[in-house]
C-alpha positions as CSV (number, residue, x, y, z in Angstrom):
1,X,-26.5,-23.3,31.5
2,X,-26.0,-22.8,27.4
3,X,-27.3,-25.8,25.7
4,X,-24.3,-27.7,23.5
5,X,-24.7,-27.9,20.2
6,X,-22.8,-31.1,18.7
7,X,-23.7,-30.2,15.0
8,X,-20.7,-29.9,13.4
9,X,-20.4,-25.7,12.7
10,X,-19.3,-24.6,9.3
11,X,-15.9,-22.5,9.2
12,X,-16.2,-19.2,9.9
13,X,-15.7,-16.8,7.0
14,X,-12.1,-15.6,6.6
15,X,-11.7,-11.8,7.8
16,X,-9.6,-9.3,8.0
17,X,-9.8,-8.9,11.8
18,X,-6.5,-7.3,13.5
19,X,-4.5,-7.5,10.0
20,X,-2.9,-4.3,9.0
21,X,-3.7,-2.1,5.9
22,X,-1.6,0.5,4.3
23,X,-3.3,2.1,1.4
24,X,-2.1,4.7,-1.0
25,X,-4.6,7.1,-1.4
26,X,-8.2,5.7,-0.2
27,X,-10.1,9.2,1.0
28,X,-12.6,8.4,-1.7
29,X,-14.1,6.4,-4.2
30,X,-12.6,2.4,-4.8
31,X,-9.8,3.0,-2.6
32,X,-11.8,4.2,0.3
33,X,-14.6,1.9,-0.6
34,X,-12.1,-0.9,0.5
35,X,-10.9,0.3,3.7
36,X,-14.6,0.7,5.1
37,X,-15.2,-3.2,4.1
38,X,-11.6,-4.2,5.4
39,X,-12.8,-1.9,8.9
40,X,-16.2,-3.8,8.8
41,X,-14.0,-6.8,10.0
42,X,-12.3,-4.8,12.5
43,X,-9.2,-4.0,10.4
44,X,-6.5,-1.6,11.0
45,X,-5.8,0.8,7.8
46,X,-3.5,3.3,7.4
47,X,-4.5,5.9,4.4
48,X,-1.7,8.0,2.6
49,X,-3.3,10.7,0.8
50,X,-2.4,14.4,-0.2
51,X,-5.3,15.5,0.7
52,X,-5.3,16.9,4.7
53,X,-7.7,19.5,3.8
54,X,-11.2,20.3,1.9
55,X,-10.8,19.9,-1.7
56,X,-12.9,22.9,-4.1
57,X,-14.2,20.0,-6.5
58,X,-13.5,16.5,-4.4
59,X,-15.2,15.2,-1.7
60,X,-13.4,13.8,1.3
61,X,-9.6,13.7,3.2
62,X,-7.9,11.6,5.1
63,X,-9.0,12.5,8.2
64,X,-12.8,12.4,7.3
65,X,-11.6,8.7,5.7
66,X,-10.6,7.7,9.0
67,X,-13.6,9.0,10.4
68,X,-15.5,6.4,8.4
69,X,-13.1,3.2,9.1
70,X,-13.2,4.0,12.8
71,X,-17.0,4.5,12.8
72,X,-17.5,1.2,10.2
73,X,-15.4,-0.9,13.0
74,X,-11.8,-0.6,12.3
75,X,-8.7,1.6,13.5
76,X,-7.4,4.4,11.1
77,X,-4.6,5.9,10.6
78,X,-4.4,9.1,8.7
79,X,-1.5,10.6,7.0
80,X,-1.0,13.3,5.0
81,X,1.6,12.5,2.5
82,X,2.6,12.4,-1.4
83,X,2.9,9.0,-2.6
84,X,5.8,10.8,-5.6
85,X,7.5,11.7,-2.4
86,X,10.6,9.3,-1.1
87,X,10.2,10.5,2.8
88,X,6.8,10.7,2.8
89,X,6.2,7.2,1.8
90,X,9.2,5.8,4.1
91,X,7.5,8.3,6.6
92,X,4.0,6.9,6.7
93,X,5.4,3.0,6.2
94,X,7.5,3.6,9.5
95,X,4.4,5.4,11.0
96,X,2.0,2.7,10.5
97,X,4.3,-0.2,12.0
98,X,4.7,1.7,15.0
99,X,1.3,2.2,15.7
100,X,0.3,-1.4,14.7
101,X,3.3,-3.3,14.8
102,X,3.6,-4.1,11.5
103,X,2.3,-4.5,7.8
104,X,0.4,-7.1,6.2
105,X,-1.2,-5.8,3.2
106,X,0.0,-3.2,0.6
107,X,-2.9,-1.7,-1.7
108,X,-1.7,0.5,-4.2
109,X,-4.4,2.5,-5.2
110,X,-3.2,6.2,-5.6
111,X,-3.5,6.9,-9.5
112,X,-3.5,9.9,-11.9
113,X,-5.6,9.9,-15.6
114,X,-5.4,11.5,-18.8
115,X,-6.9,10.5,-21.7
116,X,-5.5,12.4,-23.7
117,X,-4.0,11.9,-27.4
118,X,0.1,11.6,-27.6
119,X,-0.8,15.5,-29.2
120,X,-2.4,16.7,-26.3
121,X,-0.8,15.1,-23.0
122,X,0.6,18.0,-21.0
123,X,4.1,16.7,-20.0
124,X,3.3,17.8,-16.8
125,X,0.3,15.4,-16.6
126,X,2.5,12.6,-17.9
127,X,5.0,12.7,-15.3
128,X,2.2,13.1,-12.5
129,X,0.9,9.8,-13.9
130,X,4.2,8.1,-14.5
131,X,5.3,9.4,-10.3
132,X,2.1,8.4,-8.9
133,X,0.7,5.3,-11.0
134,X,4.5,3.5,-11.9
135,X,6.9,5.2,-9.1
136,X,4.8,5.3,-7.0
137,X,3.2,1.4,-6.6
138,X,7.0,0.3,-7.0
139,X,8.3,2.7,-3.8
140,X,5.1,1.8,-1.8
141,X,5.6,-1.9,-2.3
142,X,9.4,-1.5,-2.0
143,X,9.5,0.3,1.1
144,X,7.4,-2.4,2.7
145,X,9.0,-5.5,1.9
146,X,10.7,-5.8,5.4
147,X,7.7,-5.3,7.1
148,X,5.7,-7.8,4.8
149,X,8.0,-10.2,5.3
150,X,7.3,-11.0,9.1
151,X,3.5,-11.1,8.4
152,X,1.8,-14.6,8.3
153,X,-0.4,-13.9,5.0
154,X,1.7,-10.7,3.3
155,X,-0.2,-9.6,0.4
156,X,0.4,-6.2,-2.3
157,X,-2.6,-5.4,-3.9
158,X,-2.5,-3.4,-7.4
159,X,-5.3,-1.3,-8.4
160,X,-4.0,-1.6,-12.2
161,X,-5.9,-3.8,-15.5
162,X,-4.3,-7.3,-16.9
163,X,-1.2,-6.6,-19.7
164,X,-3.4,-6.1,-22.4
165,X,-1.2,-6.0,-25.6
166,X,-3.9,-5.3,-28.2
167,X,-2.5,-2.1,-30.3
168,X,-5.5,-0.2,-29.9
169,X,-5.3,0.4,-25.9
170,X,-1.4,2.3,-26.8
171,X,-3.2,3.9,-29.5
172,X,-6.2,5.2,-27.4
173,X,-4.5,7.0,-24.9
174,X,-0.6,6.0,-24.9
175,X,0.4,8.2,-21.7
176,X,-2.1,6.4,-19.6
177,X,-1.7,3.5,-20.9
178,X,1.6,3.4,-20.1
179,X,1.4,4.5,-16.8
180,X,-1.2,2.0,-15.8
181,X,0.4,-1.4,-17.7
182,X,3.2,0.1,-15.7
183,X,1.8,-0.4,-12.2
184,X,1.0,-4.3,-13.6
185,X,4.6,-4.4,-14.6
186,X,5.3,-4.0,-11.2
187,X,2.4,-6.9,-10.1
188,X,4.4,-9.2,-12.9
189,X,8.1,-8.7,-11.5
190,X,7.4,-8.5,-7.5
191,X,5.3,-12.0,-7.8
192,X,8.1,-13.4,-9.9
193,X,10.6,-11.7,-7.1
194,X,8.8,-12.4,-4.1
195,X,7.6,-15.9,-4.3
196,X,10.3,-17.9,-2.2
197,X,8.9,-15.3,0.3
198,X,5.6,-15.9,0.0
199,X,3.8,-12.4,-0.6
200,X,1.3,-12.3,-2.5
201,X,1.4,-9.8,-5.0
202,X,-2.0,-9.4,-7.8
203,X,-3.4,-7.2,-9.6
204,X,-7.4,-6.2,-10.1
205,X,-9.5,-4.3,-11.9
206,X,-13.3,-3.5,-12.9
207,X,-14.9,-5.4,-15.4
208,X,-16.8,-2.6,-16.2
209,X,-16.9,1.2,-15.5
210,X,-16.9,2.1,-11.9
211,X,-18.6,5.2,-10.2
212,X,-15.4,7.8,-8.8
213,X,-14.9,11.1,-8.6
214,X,-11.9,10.4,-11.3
215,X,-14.7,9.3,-13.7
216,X,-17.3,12.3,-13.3
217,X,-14.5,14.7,-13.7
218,X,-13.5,13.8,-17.0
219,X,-15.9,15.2,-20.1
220,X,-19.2,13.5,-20.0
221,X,-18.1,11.8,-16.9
222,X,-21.6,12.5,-15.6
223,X,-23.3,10.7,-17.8
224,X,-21.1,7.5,-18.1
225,X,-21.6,6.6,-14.5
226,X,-25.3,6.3,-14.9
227,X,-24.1,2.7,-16.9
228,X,-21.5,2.5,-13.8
229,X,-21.5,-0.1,-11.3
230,X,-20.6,1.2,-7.7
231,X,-17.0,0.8,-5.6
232,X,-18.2,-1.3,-3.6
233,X,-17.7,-4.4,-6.1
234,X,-14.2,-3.6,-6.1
235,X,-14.2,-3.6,-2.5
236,X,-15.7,-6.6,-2.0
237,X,-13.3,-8.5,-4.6
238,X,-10.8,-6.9,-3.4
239,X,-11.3,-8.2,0.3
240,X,-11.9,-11.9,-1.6
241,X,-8.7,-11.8,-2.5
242,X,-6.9,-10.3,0.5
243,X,-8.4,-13.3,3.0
244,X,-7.1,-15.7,0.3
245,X,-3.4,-17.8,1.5
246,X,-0.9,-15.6,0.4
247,X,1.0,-19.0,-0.7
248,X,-1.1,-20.0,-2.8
249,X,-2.5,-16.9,-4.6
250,X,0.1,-14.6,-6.5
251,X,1.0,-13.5,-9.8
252,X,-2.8,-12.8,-10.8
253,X,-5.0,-10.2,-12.8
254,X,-8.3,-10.4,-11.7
255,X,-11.2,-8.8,-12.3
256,X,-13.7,-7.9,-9.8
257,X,-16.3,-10.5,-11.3
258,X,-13.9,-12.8,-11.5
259,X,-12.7,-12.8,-7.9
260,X,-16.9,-13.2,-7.0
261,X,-17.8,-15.4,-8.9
262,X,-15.1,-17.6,-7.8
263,X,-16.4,-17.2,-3.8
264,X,-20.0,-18.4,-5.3
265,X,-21.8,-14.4,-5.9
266,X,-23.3,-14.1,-9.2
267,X,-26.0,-11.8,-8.9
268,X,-23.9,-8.6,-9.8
269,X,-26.7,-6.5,-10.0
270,X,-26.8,-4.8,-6.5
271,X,-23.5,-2.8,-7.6
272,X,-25.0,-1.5,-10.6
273,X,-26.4,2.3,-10.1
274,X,-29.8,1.4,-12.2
275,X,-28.6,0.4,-15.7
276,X,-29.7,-3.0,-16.7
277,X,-26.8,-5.5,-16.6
278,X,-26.5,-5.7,-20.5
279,X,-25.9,-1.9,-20.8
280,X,-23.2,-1.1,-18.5
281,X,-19.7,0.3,-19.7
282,X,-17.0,-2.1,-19.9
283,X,-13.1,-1.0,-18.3
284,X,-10.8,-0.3,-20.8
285,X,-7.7,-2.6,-21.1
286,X,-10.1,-5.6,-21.2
């Protein structure tokens, strides 16, 4: 016979366990760095990405995404899509509550950067960051709504930074800039929109520079991720925030310090890839 044990337990820890993911993009870096912790709980994700098939420079595609959730505990479900694209989106949304009967989380994580000067921004790169970052985190979060509305704790998540309106972040790189405060635009109106509803709809972002593929791509990208801190602090914020009362949690712009230090972690410096605390890059936009 088990002994009883009349000590009062402590609550468990709130998890993600049997709640239902889709995420834009996610087949590397932050995104997919928060689908393995959301599968650690036993989580179901769904991952949107254009990438079905090896790509020459990035690592990782849906399917080898999926590979990891199902092997870190959760249920994937990979699909090959283009978040610019009206039927793909409404194709995977549809896809994902018929194999797990519904939605409750949005993350909208699928972005495009340039930092390039007004002079030198491609049009073509600034309408692939205006489709994917703004167009697309509207559509995504749009197309979900009915879905999200039948879940007990419906929450969008926003990869995108806090409306910064200091000059100099316009005059840095105006195209991205815009593209990004866009996607916050969209965290700003759907919390406003949604509230009688009770989704949750935030935003977060690093507090400092985060190790991605994005990142080492861009000139000197190498070398700024040695004073990078690793995905997995976003992850872990991010799942902070998703186990949080939808009721009471909406309309926010955290950081990923912010959101752990509120849930009692303050030594940050397991994330950090070697550089001393005191050195590492800040994010822009803060």
């Amino acid at each position: 016979m088990t002994a009883r044990n009349d000590a009062q337990e402590s609550p468990a820890a709130p998890t993600l366990d049997g709640r239902t993911i889709i995420m834009s993009g996610g087949s590397r870096g932050i995104g997919l760095a928060i689908a393995l912790r959301a599968a650690r709980d036993g989580a179901n994700v769904a991952i949107m990405a254009k990438t079905g098939e090896p790509h020459p420079k990035l690592q990782g595609t849906v399917y080898t995404a999926a590979e990891q959730i199902e092997a870190a505990g959760g249920y994937a479900l990979p699909l090959v899509g283009d978040v610019r694209n009206d039927d793909d989106v409404r194709a995977a949304v549809d896809a994902t509550v018929h194999a797990f009967g519904g939605i409750d989380i949005v993350v909208n994580n699928a972005s495009a950067i340039d930092l390039s000067k007004t002079p030198d921004v491609d049009m073509k790169r600034y309408d692939l960051m205006a489709d994917i970052n703004v167009r697309g985190t509207f559509m995504l979060s749009k197309f979900c709504l009915d879905a999200l509305r039948q879940s007990g704790n419906p929450h969008i998540l926003t990869l995108s930074p806090p409306l910064n309106l200091e000059p100099r972040w316009a005059g840095m790189h105006l195209a991205y800039t815009m593209a990004k405060y866009g996607m916050s635009m969209t965290t700003l109106g759907l919390a406003e929109e949604l509230k009688e509803d009770g989704i949750a709809v935030n935003s977060l972002w690093p507090a400092t520079l985060i190790d991605t593929a994005a990142i080492r791509n861009l000139p000197g990208g190498t070398t700024m991720v040695q004073a990078a801190r690793s995905p997995e602090i976003v992850a872990d914020a991010a799942h902070a925030v998703l186990v949080r009362p939808s009721r009471g949690c909406t309309g926010n712009f955290y950081t990923d310090e912010e959101v752990l230090r509120e849930v009692g972690v303050t030594d940050l410096a397991r994330y950090s890839l070697g550089a001393p605390e005191d050195q590492l890059v800040p994010d822009i936009f803060l």
